[in-house]
DSSP file (Angstrom, degrees, kcal/mol; ACC not computed):
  #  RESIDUE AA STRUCTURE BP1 BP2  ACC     N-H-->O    O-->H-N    N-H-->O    O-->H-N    TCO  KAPPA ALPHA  PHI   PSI    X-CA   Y-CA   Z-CA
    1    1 A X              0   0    0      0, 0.0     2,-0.5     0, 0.0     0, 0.0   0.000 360.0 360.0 360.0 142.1    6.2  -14.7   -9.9
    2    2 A X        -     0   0    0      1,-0.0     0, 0.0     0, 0.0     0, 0.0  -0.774 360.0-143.5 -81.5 127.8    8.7  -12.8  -12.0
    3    3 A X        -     0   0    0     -2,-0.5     2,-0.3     1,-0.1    -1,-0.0  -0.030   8.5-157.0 -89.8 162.4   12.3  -12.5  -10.5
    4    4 A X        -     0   0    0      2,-0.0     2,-0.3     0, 0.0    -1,-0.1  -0.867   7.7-136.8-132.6 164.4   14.2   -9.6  -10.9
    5    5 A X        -     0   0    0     -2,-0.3     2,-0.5     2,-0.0     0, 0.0  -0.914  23.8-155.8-132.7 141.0   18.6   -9.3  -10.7
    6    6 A X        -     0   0    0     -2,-0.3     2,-1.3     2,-0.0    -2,-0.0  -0.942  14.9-148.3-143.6 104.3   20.4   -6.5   -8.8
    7    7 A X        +     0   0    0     -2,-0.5     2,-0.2     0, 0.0    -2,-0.0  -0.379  32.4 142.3  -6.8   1.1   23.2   -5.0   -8.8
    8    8 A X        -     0   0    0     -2,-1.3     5,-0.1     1,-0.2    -2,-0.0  -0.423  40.3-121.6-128.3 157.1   24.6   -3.8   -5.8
    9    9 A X        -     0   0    0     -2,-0.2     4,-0.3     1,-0.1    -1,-0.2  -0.161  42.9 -89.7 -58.6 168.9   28.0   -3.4   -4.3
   10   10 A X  S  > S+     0   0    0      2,-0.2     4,-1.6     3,-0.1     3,-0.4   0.974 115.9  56.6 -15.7 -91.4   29.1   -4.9   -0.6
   11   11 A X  H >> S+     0   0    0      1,-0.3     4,-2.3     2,-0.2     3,-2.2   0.862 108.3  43.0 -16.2 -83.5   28.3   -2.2    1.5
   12   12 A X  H 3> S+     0   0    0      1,-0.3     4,-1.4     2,-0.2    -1,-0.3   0.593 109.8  50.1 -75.9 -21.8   24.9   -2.0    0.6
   13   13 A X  H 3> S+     0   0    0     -3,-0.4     4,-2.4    -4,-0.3    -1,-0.3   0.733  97.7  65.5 -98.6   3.6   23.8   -5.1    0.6
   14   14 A X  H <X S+     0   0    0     -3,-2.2     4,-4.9    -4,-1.6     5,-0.4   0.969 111.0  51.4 -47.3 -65.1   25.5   -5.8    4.2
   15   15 A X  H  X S+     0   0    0     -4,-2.3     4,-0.9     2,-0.2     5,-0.2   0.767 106.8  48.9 -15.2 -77.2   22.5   -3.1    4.9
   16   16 A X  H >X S+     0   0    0     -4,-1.4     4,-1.7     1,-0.3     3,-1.6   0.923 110.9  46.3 -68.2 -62.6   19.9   -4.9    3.2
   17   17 A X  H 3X S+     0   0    0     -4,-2.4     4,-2.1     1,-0.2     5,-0.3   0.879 115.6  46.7 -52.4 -29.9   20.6   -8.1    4.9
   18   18 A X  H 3X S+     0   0    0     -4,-4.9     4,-1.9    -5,-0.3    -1,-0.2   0.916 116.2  48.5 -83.1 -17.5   20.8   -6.3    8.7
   19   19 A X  H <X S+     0   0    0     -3,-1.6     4,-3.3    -4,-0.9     5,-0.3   0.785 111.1  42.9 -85.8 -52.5   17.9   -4.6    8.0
   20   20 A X  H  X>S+     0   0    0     -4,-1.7     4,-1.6    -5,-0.2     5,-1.6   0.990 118.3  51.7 -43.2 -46.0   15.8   -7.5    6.6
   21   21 A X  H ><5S+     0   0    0     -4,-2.1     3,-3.2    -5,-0.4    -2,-0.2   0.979 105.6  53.4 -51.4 -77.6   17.3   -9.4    9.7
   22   22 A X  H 3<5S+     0   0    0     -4,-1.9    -1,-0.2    -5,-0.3    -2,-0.2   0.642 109.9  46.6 -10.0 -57.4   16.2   -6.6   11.9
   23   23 A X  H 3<5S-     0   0    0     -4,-3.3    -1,-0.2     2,-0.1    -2,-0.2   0.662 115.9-112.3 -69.2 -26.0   12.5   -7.0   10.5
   24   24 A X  T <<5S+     0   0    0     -3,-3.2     2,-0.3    -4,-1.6    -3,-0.2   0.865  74.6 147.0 103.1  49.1   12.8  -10.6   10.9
   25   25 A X      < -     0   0    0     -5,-1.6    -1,-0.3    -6,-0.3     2,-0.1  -0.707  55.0-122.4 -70.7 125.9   12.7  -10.7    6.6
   26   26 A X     >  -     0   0    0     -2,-0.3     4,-2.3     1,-0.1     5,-0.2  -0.339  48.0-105.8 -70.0-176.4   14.1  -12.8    3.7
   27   27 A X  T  4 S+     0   0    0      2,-0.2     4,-0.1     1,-0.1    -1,-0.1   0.601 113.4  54.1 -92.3 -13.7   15.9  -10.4    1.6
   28   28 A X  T  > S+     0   0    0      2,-0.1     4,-1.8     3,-0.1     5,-0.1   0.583 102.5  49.3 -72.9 -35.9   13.6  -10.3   -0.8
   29   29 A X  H  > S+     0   0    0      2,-0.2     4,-0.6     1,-0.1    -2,-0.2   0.835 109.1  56.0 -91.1 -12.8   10.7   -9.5    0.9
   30   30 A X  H  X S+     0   0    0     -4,-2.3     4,-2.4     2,-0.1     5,-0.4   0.799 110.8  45.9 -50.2 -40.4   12.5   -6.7    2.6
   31   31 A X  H  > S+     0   0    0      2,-0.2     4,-2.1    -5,-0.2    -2,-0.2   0.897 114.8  51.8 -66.6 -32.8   13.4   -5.3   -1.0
   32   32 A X  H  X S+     0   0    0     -4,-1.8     4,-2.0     1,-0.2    -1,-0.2   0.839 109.8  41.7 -75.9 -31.4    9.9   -5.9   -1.8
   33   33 A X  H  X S+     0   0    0     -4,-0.6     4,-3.2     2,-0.2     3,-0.2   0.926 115.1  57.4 -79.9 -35.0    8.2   -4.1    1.0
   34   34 A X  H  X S+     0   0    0     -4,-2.4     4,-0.6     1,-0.3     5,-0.3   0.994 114.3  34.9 -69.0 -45.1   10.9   -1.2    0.5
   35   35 A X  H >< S+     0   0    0     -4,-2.1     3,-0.6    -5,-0.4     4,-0.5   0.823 111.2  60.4 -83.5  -9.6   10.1   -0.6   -2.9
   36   36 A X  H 3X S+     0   0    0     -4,-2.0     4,-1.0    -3,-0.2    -1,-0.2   0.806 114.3  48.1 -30.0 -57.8    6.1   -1.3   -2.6
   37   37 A X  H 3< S+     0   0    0     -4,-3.2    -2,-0.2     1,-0.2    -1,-0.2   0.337 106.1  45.2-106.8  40.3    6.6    1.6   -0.2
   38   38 A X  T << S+     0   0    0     -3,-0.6    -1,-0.2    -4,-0.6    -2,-0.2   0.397 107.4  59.9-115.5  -6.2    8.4    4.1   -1.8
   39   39 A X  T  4 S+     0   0    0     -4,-0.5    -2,-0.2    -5,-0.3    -3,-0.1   0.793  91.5 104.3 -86.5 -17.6    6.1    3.7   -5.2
   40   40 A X  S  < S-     0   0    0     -4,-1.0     2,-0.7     1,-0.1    -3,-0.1   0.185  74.7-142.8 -59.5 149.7    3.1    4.7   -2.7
   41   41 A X        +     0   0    0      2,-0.0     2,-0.2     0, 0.0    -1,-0.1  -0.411  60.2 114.9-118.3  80.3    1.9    7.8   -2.9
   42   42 A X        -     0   0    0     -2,-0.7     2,-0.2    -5,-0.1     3,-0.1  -0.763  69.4-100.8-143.0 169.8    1.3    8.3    1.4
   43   43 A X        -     0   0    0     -2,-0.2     3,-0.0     1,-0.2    -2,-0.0  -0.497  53.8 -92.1-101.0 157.2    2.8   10.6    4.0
   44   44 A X    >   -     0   0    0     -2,-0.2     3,-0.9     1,-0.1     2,-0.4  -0.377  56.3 -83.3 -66.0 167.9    5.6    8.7    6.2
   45   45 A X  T 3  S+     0   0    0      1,-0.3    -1,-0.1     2,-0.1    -3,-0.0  -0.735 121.4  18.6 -85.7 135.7    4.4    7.1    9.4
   46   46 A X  T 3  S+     0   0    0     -2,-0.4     3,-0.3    -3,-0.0    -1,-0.3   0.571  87.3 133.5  81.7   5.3    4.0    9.2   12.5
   47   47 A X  S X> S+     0   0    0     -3,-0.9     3,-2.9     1,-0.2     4,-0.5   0.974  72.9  63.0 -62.6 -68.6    4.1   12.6    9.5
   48   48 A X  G >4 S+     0   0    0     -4,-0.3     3,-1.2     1,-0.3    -1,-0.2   0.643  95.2  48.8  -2.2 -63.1    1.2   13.6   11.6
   49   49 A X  G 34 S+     0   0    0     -3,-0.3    -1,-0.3     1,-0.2    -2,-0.2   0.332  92.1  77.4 -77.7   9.5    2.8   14.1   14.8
   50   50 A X  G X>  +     0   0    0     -3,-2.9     3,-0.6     2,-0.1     4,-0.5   0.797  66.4 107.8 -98.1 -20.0    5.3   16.1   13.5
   51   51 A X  T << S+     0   0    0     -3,-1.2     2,-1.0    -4,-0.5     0, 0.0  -0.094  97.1   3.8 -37.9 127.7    3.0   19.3   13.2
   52   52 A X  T 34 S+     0   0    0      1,-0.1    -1,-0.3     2,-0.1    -2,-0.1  -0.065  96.5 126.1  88.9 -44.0    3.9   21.9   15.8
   53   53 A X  T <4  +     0   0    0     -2,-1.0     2,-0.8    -3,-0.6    -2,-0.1   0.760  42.9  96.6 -26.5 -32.4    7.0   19.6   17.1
   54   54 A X     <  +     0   0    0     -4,-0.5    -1,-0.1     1,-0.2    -2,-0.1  -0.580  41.3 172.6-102.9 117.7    9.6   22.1   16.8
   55   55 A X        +     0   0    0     -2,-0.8     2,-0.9     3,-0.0    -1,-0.2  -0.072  31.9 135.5-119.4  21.7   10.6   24.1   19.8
   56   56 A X    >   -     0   0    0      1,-0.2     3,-2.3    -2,-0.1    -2,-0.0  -0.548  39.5-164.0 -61.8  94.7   13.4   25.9   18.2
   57   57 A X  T 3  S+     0   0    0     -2,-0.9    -1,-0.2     1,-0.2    -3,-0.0   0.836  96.7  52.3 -53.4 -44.7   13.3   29.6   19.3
   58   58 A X  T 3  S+     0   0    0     -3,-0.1    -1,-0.2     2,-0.1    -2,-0.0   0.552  90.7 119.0 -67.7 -41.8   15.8   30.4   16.4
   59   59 A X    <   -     0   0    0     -3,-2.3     2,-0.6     1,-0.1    -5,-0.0   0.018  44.9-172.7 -40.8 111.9   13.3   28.5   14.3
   60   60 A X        -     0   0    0      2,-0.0     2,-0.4     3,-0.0    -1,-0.1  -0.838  17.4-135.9-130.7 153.0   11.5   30.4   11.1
   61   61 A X        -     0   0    0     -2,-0.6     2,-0.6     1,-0.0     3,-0.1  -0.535  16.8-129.8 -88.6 173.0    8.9   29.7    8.8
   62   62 A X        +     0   0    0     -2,-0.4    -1,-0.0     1,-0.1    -2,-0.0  -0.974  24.3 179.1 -95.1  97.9    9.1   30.5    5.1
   63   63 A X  S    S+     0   0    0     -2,-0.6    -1,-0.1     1,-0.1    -2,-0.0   0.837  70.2  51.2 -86.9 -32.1    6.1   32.2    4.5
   64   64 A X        -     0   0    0     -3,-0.1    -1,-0.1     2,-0.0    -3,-0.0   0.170  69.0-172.4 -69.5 -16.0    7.0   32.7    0.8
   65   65 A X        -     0   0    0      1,-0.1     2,-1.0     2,-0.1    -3,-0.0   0.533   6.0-158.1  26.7  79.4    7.9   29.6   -0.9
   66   66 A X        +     0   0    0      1,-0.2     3,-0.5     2,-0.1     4,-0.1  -0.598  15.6 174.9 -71.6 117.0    9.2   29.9   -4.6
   67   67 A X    >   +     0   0    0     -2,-1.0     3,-1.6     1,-0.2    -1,-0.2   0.543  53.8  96.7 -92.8   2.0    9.1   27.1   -6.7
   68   68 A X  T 3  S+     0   0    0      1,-0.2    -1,-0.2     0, 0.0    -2,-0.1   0.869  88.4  47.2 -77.7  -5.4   10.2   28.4  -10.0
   69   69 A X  T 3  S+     0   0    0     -3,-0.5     2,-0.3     0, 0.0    -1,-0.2   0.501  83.2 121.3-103.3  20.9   14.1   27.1   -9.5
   70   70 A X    <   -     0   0    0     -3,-1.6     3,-0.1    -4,-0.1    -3,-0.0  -0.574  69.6-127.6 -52.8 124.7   12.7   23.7   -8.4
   71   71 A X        -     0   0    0     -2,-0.3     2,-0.4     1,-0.1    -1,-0.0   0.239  29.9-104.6 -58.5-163.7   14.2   21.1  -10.9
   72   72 A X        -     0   0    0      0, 0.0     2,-0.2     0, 0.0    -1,-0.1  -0.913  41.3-144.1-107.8 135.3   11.3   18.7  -12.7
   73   73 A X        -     0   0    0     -2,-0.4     2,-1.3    -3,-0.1    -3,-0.0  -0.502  11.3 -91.3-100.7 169.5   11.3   15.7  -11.4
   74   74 A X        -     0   0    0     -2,-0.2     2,-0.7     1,-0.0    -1,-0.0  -0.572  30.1-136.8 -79.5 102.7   10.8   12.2  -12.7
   75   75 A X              0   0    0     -2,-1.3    -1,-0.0     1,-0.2     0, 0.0  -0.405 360.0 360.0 -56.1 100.4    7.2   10.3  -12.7
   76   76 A X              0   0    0     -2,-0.7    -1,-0.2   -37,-0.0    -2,-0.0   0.503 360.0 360.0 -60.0 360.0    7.3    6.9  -11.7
């Protein structure tokens, strides 16, 4: 299997290691499942439930939506 090398500051890998702990994870196969699921092209889990959830009177929709001063994004 091919290895990869990273980069990363302190901080952030304190993270990775408490969250990998957390999952009960090496630290690799936490990195692997994160980035497995961020290449996915799926709705978070629980997106579902979110429909209707917010009970904010204050709350308004956007009926209008513009997208032309949305930037281009990058394709993975």
């Amino acid at each position: 299997m091919p290895q990869l090398s990273l980069y990363i500051d302190e901080e952030t890998l304190k993270k990775i290691s408490l969250a990998a702990k957390i999952e009960n994870l090496s630290i690799s196969k936490f990195v692997v499942k994160k980035l497995n699921e961020s290449m996915h092209d799926s709705w978070p889990e629980n997106y579902g439930e979110l429909f209707g959830s917010i009970t904010d009177e204050t709350f308004e929709s956007n009926d209008r939506l513009n997208f032309e001063d949305d930037i281009p994004r990058e394709a993975l």
